[in-house]
Structures are given as C-alpha cells and as structure tokens.
N, CA, C and O of each residue as an XYZ file, in Angstrom:
732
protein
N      24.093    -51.189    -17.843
C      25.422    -51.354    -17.283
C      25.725    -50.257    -16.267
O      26.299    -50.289    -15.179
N      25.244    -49.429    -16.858
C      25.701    -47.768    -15.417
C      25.053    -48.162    -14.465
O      25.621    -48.168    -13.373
N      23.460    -48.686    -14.568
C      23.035    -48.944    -13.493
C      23.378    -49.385    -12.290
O      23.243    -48.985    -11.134
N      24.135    -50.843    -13.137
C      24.661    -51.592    -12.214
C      25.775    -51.396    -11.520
O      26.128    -51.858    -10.435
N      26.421    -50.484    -12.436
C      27.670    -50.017    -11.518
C      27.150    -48.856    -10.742
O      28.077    -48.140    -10.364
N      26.181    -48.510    -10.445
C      25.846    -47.270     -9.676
C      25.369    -48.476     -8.139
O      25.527    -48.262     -6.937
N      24.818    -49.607     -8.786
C      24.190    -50.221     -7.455
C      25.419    -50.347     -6.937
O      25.396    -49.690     -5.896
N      26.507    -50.836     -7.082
C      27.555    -51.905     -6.734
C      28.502    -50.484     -6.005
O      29.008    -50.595     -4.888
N      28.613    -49.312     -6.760
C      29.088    -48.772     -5.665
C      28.188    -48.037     -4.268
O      28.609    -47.583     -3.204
N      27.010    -48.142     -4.741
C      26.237    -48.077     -3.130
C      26.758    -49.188     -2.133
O      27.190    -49.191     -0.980
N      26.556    -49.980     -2.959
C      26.602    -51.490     -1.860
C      28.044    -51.689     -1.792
O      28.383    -52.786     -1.350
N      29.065    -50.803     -2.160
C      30.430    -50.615     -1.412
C      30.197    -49.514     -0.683
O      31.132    -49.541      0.117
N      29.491    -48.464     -0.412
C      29.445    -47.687      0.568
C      28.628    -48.012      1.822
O      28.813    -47.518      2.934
N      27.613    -48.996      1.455
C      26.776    -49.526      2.857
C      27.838    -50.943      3.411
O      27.509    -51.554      4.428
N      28.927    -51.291      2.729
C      29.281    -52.476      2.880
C      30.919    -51.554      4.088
O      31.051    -51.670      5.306
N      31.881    -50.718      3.068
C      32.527    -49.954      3.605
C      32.729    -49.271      4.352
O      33.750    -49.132      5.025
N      31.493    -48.557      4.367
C      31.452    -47.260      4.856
C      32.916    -46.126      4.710
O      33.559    -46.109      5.760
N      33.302    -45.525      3.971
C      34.236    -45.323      3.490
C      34.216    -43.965      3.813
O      33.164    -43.369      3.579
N      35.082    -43.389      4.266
C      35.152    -41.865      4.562
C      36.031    -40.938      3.243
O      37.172    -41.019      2.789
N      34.699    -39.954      2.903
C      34.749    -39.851      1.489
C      36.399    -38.729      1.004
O      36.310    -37.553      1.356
N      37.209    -38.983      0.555
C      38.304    -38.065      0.534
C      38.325    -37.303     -0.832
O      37.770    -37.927     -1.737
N      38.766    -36.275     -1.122
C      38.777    -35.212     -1.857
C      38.771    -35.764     -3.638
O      39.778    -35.978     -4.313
N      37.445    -35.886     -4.051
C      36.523    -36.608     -4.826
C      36.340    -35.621     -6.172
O      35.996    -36.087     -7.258
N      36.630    -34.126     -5.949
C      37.665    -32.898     -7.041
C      38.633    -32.857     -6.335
O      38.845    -33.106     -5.149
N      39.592    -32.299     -7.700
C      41.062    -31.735     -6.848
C      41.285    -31.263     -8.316
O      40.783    -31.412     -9.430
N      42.148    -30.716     -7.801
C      43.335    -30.222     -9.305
C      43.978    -31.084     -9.850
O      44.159    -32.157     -9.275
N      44.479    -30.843    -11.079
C      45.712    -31.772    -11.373
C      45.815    -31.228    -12.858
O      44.864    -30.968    -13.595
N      47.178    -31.107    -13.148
C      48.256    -30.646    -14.048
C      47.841    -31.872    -15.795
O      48.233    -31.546    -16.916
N      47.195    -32.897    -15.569
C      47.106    -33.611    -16.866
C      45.823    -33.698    -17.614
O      45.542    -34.409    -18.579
N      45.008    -32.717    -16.887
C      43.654    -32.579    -17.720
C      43.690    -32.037    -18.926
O      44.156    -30.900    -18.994
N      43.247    -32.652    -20.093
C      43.444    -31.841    -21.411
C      42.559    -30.643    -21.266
O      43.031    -29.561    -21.617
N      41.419    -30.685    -20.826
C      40.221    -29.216    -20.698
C      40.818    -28.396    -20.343
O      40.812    -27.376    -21.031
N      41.681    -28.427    -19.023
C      42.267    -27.362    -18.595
C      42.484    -26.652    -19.464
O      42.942    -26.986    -20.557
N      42.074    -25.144    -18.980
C      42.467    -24.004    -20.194
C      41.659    -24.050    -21.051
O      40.903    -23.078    -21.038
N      41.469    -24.788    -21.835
C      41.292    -25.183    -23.352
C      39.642    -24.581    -23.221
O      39.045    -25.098    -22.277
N      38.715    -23.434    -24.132
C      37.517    -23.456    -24.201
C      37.006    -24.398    -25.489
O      35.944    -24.999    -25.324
N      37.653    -24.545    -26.663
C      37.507    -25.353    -27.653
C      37.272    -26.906    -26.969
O      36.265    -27.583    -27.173
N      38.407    -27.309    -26.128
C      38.153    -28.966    -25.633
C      36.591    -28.917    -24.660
O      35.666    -29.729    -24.617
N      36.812    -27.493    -23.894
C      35.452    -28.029    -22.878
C      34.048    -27.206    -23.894
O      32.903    -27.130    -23.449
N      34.359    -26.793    -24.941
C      32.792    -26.676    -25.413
C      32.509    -28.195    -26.498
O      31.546    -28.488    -27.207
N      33.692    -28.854    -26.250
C      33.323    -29.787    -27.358
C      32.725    -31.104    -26.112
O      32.111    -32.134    -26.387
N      33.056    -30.731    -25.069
C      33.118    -31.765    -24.065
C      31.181    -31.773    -23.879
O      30.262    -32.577    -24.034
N      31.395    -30.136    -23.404
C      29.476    -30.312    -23.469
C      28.482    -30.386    -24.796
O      27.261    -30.509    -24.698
N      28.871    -30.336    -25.476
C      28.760    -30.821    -27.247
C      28.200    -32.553    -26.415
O      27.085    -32.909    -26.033
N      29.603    -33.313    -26.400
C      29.607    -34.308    -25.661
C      28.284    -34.696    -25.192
O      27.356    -35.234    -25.797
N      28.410    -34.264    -23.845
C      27.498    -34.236    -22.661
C      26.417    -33.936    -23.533
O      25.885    -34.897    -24.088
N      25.993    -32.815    -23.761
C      24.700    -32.985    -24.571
C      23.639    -33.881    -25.585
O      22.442    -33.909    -25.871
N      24.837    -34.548    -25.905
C      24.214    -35.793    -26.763
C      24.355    -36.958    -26.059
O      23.719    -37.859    -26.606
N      25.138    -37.439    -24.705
C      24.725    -38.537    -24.420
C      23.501    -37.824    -23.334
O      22.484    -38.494    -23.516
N      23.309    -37.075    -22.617
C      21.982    -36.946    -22.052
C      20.857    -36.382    -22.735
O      19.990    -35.988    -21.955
N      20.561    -36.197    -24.135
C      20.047    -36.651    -25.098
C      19.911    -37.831    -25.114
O      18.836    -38.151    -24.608
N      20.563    -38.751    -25.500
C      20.166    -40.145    -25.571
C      19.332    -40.801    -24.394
O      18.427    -41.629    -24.488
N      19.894    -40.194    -23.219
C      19.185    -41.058    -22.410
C      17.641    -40.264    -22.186
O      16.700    -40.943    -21.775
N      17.499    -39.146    -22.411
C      16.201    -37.990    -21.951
C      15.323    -38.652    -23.281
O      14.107    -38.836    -23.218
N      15.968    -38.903    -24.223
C      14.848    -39.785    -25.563
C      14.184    -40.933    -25.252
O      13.009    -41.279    -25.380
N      15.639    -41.712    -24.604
C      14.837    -43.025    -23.552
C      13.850    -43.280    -22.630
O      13.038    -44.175    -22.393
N      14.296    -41.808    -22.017
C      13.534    -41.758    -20.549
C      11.792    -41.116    -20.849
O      11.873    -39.889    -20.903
N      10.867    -41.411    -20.973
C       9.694    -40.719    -21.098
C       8.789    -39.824    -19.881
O       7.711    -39.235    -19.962
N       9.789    -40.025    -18.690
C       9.152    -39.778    -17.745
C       9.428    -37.742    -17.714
O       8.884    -37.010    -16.887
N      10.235    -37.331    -18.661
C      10.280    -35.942    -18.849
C      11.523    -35.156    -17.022
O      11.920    -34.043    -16.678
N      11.592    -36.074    -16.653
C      12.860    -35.559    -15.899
C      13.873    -35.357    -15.892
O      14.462    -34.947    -14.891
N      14.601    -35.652    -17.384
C      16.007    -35.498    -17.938
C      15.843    -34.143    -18.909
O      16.803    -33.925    -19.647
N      14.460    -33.003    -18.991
C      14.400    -32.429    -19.653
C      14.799    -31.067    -19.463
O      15.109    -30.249    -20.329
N      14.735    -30.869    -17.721
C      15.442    -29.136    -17.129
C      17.231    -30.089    -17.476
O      18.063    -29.631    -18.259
N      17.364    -30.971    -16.942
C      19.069    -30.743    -17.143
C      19.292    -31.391    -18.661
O      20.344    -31.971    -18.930
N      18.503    -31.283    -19.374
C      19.147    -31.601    -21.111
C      18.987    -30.053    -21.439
O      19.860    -29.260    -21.793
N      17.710    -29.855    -21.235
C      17.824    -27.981    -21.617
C      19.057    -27.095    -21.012
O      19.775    -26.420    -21.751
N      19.245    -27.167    -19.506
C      20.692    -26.451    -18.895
C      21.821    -26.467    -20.048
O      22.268    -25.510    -20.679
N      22.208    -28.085    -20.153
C      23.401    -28.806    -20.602
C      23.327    -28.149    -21.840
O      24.190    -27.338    -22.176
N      22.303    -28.451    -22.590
C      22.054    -27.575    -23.630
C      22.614    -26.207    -24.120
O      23.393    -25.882    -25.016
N      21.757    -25.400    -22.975
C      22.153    -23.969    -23.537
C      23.828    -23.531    -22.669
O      24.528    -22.554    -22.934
N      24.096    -24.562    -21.664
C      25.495    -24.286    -21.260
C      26.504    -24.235    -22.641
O      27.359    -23.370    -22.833
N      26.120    -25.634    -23.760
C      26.829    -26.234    -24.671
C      26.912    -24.800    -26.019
O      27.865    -24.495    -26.735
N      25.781    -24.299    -25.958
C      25.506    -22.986    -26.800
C      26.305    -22.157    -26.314
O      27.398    -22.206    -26.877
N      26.229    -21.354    -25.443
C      26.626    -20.602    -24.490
C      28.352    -21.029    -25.109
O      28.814    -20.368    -26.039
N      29.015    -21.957    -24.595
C      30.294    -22.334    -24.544
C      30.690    -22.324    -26.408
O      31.456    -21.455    -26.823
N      30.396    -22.826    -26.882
C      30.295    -22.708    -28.632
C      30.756    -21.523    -29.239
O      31.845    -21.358    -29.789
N      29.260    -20.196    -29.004
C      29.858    -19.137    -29.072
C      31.433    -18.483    -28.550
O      32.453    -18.032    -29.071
N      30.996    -18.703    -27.464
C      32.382    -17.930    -26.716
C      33.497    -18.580    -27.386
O      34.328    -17.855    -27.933
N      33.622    -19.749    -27.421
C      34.851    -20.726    -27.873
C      35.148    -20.028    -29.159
O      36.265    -19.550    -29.353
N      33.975    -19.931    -30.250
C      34.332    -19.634    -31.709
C      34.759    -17.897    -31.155
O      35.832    -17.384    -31.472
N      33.984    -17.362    -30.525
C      34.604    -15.688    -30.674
C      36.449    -15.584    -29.745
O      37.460    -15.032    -30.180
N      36.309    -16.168    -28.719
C      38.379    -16.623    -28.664
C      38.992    -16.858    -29.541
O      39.819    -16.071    -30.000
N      38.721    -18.164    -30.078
C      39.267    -18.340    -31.179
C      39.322    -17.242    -32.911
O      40.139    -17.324    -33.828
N      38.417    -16.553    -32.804
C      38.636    -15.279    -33.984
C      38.930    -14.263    -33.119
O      39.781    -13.538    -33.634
N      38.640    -13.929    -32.156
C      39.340    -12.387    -31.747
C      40.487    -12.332    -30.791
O      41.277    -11.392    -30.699
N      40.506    -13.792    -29.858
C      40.978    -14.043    -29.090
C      40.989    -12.988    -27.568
O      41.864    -12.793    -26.724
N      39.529    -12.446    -27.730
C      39.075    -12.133    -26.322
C      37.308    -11.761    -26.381
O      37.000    -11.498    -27.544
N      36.402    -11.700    -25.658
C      35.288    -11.125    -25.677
C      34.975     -9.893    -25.036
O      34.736     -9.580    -23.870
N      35.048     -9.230    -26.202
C      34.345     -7.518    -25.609
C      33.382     -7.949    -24.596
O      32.687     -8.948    -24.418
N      33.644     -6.546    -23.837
C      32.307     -6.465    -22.982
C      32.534     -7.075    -21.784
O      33.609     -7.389    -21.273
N      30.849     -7.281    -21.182
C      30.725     -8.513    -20.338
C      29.305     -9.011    -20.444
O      28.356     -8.727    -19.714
N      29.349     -9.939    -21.663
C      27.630    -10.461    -22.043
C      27.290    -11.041    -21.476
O      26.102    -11.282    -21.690
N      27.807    -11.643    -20.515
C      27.548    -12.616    -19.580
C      27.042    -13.589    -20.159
O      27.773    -13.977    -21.071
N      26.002    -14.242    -20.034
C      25.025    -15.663    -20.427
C      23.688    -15.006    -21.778
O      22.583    -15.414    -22.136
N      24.495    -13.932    -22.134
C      23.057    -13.058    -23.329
C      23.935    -13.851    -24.411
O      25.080    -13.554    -24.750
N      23.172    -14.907    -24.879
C      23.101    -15.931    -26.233
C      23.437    -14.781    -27.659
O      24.347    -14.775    -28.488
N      21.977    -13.686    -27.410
C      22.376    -13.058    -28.446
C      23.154    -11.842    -28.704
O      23.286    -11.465    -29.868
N      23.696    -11.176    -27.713
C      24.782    -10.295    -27.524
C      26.358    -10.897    -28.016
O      27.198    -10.363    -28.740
N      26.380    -12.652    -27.082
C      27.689    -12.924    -27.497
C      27.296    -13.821    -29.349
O      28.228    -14.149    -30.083
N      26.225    -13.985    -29.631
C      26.121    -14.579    -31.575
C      26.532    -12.927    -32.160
O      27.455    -12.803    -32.964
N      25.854    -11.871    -31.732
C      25.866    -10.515    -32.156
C      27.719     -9.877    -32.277
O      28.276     -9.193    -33.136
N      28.195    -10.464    -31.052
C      29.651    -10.520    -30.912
C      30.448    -10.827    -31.675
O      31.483    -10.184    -31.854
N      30.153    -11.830    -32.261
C      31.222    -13.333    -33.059
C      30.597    -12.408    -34.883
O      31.341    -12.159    -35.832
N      29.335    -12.166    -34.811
C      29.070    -11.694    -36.728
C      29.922    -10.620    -36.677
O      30.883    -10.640    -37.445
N      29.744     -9.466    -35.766
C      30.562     -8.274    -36.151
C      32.334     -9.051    -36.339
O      32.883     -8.663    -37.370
N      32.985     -9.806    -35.680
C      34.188    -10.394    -35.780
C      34.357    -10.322    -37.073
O      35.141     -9.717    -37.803
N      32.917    -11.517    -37.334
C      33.121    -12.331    -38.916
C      33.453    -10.903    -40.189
O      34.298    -10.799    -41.078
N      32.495    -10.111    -39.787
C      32.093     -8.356    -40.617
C      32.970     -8.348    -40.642
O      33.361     -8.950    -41.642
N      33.995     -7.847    -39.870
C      35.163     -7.075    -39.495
C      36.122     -7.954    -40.409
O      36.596     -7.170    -41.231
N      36.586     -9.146    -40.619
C      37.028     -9.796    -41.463
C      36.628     -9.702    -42.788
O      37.493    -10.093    -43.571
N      35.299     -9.197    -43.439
C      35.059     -9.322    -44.402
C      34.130    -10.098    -44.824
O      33.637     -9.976    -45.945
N      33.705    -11.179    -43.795
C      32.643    -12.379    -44.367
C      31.416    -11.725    -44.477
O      31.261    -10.529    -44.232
N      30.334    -12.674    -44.930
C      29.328    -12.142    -45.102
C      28.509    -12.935    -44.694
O      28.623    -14.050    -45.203
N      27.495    -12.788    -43.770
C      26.702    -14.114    -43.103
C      25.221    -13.252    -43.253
O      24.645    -13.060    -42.183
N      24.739    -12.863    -44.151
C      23.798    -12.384    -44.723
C      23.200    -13.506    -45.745
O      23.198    -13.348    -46.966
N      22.586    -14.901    -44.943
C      22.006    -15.443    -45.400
C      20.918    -16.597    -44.470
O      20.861    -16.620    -43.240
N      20.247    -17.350    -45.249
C      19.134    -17.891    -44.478
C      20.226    -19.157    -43.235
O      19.913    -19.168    -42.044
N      20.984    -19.749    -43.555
C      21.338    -20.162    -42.396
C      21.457    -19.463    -40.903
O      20.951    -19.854    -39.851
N      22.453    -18.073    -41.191
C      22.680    -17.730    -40.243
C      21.454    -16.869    -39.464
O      21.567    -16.534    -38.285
N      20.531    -16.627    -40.102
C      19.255    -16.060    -39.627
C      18.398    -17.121    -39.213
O      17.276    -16.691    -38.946
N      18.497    -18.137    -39.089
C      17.614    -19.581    -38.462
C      18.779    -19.360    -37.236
O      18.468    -19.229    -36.053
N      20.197    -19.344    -37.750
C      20.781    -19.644    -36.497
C      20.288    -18.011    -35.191
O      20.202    -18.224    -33.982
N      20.142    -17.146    -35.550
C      19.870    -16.034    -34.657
C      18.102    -16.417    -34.310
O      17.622    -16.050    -33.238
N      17.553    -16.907    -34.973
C      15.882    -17.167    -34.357
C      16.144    -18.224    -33.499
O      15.459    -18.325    -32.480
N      17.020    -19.030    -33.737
C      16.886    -20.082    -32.622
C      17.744    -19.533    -31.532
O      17.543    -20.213    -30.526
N      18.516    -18.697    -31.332
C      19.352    -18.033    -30.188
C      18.494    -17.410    -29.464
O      18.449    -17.574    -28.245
N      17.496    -16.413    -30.273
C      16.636    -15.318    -29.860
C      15.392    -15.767    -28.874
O      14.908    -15.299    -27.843
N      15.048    -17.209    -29.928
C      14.051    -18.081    -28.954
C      14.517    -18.626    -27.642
O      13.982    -18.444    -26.548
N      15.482    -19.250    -27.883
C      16.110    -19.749    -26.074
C      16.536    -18.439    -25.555
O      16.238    -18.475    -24.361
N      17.078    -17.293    -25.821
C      17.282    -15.967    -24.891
C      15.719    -15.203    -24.524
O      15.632    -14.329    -23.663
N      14.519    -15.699    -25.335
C      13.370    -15.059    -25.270
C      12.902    -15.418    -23.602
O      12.754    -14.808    -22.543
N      12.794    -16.702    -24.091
C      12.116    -18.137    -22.972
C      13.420    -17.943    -21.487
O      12.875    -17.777    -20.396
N      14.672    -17.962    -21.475
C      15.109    -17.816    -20.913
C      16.458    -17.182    -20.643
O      17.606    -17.583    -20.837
N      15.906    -15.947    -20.079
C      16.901    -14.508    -20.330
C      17.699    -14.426    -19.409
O      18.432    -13.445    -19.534
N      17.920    -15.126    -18.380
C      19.241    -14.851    -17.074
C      19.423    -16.639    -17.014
O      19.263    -17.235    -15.949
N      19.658    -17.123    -17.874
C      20.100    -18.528    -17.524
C      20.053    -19.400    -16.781
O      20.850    -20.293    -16.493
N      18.520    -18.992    -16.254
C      18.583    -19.634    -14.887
C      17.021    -20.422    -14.983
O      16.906    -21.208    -14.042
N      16.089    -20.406    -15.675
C      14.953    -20.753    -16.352
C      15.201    -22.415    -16.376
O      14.232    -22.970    -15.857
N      16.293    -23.430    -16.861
C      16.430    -24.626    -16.932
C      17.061    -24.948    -15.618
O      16.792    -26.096    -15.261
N      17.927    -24.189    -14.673
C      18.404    -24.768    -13.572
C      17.792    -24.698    -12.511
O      18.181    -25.342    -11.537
N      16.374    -23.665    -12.446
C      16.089    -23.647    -11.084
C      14.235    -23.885    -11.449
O      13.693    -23.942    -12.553
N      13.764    -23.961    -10.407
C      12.374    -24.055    -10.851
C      11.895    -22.454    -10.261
O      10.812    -22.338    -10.834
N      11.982    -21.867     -9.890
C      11.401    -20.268     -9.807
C      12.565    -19.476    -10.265
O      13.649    -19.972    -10.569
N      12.309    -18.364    -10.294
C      13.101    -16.910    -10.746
C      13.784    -16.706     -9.313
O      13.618    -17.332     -8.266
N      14.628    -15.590     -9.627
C      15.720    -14.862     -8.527
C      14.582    -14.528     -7.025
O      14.890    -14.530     -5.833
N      13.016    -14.222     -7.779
C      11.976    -13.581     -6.457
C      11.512    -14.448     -6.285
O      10.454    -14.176     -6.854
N      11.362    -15.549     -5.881
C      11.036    -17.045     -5.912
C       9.180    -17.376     -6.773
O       8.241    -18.124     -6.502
N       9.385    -16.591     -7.588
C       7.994    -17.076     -8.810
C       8.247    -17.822     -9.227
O       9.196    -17.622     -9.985
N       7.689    -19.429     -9.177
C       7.576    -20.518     -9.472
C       7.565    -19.808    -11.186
O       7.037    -18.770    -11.586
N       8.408    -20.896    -11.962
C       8.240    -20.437    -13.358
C       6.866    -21.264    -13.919
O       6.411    -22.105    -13.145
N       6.230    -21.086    -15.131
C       5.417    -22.210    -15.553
C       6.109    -23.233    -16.004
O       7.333    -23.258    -16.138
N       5.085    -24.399    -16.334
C       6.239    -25.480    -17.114
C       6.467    -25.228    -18.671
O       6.074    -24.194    -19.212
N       7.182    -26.324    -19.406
C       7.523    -26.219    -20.858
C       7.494    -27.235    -21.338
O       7.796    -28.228    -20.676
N       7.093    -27.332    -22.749
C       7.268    -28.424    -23.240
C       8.476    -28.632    -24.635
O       8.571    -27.990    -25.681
N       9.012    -29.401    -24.290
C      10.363    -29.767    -25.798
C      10.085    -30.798    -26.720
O       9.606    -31.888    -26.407
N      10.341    -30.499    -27.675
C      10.775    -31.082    -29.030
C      12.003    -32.033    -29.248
O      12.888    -31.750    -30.056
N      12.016    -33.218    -28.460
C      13.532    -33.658    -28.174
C      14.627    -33.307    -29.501
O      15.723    -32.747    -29.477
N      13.826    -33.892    -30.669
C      14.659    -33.830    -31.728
C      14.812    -32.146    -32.159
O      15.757    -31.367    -32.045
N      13.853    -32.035    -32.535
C      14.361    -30.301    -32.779
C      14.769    -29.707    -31.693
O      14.563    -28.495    -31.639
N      15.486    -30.403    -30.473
C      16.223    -29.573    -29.589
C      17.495    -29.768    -30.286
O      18.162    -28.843    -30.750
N      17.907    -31.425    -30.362
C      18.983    -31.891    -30.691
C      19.230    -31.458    -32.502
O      20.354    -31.405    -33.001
N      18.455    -31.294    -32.970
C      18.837    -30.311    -34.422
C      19.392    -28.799    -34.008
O      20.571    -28.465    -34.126
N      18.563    -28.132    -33.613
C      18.948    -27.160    -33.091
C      20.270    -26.906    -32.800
O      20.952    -26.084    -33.411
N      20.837    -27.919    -31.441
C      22.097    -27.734    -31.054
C      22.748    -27.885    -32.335
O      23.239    -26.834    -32.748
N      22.908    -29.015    -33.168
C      23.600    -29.619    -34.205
C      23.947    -28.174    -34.872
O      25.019    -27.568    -34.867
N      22.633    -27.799    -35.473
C      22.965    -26.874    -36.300
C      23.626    -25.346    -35.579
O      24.556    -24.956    -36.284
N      23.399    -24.505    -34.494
C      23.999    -23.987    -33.736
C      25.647    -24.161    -34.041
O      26.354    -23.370    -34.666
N      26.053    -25.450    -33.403
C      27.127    -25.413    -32.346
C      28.040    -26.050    -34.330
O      29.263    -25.917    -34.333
N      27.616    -26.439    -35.251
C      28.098    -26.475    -36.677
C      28.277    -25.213    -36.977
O      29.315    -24.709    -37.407
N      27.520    -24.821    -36.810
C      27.387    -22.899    -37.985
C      28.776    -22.822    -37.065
O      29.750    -23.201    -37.715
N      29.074    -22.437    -35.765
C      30.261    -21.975    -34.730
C      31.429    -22.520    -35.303
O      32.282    -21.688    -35.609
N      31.689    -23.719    -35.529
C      32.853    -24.502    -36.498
C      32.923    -24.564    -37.406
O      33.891    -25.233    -37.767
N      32.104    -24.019    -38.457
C      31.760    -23.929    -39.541
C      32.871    -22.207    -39.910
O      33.780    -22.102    -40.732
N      32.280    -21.021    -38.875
C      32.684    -20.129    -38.889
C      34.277    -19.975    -38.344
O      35.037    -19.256    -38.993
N      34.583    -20.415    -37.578
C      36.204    -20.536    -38.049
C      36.467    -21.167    -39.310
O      36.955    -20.447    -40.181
N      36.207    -22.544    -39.619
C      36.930    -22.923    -40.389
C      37.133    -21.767    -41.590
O      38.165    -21.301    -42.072
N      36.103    -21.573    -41.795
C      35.882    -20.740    -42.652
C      37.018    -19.365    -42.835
O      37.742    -19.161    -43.810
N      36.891    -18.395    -41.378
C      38.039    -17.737    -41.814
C      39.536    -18.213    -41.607
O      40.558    -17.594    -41.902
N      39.402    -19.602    -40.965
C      41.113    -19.775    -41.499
C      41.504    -20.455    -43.087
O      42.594    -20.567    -43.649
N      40.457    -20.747    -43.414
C      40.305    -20.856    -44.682
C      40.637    -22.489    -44.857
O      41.450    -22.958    -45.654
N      40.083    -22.987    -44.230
C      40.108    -24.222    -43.826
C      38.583    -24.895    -44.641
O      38.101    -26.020    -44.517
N      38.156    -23.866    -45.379
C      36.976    -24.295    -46.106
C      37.211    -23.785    -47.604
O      36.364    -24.003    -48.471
C-alpha cells in the first residue's frame, strides 16, 4: 500500500509539476513538542516499524538506518528516563550511551534503589557494546569517520537487535515506574 501511494504521488509530481512549498514548519498542536517522553516513545515507534520492514527486506539496506534509529531510540530513552528523575542532565554526555546509563544509576543510588543485579548489568553490556562499536554516533549514519576512513562493514542480529532495544528502552520505564512507586 505505501508503495503505491509513493508511486501515485510521483505521478502527481510528473503530472503537476507542483512548486514545492514549506513541507516543515512549526506549529503550536504537535503533541512531541517539548515532550522528551512523547518523542522517545515516538522513536521506540519508528524503531519497530523499520524493524519490520528491515526483517522483510533481505537485501541488508534498511540495516545503517535501523541501527541509527536504533541507537537514536536508546540515546532518547535514557535521557527521557534521567528528566524525568532528576529533571535535568548533568554535564554534557553528549551521545556517550554509557556516561548518560552511568547518569540515570547514580539518580536511581541517590534515591536509594538498588540496581545491583543481573538485569541491569546485561542492560550496561549491551550499552557498552553499541558505545564500543560506535563511540561518536556517527558509525550507523555515515559510511567513513570524521577523517574520511571508510569504516568496515557489520553484521546484525535483527532479532537480538530488536530484544535488545525491548529490553533497554523497558529497564528505562521500568525505572521510573519504579521510583514513583508505580510498581
């Protein structure tokens, strides 16, 4: 069905020719706006329907932008859960996976919790592994580094990507609920 609506608006632009008018803009009724909880749930979202289709697709070209989308969706998770408990992020971790997970436990500490167990230590090996493989966030969006060194290629695990996230971007909602006591 997308397909077809992707043909049909070509063949209104070769038919039209339509002079293209301001296609972003702002506007006052977006729920995301603001919101990091709505837009990390959005790439939550996004991540699982281009999942679905990168499972479909065998040709392995949906796999740099499922990995991006991916670790954008990580990336956004954290931060979202550490706003929401501290309601700001020390520092400036920029895109370091495990600086801002390292961020959000001391929070949890500081409250009293205790995440001194095998979940949350799968959840830091799997942070540590995507910050290992790719340490300036730029490894899934570009094909060379900042000095233009072609990177090597990679190979994924579709499903244990999509576990991964699951379990990730759960432990993050898991950990509020938790200290509002919503568990």
């Amino acid at each position: 069905m997308s397909q077809q609506h992707r043909e049909d608006l070509v063949d209104h632009i070769v038919n039209a020719q339509p002079t293209i008018q301001r296609f972003v803009r702002e506007t006052s009724g977006n729920l995301l706006a603001g919101s990091w909880d709505l837009t990390s749930y959005s790439f939550q979202r996004g991540f699982e329907a281009l999942w679905d289709l990168a499972h479909a697709d065998h040709s392995g070209l949906l796999e740099m932008p499922l990995l991006s989308l991916w670790r954008q969706s990580v990336e956004l998770a954290i931060k979202s859960t550490i706003l929401e408990l501290a309601g700001q992020i020390a520092g400036n971790p920029g895109h370091d996976l495990q600086v801002l997970f390292r961020q959000l436990l001391d929070i949890r500490a500081a409250e009293g919790c205790s995440d001194d167990d095998d979940l949350t230590r799968s959840v830091q090996d799997m942070i540590a592994q995507v910050q290992t493989f790719d340490p300036f966030a730029d490894r899934f969006r570009y094909p060379a580094n900042r000095n233009g060194k072609p990177y090597d290629g990679f190979a994924i695990d579709l499903d244990q990507l999509f576990q991964a996230h699951w379990i990730i971007t759960t432990w993050c909602e898991g950990a509020v609920m938790e200290m509002r006591g919503d568990i």
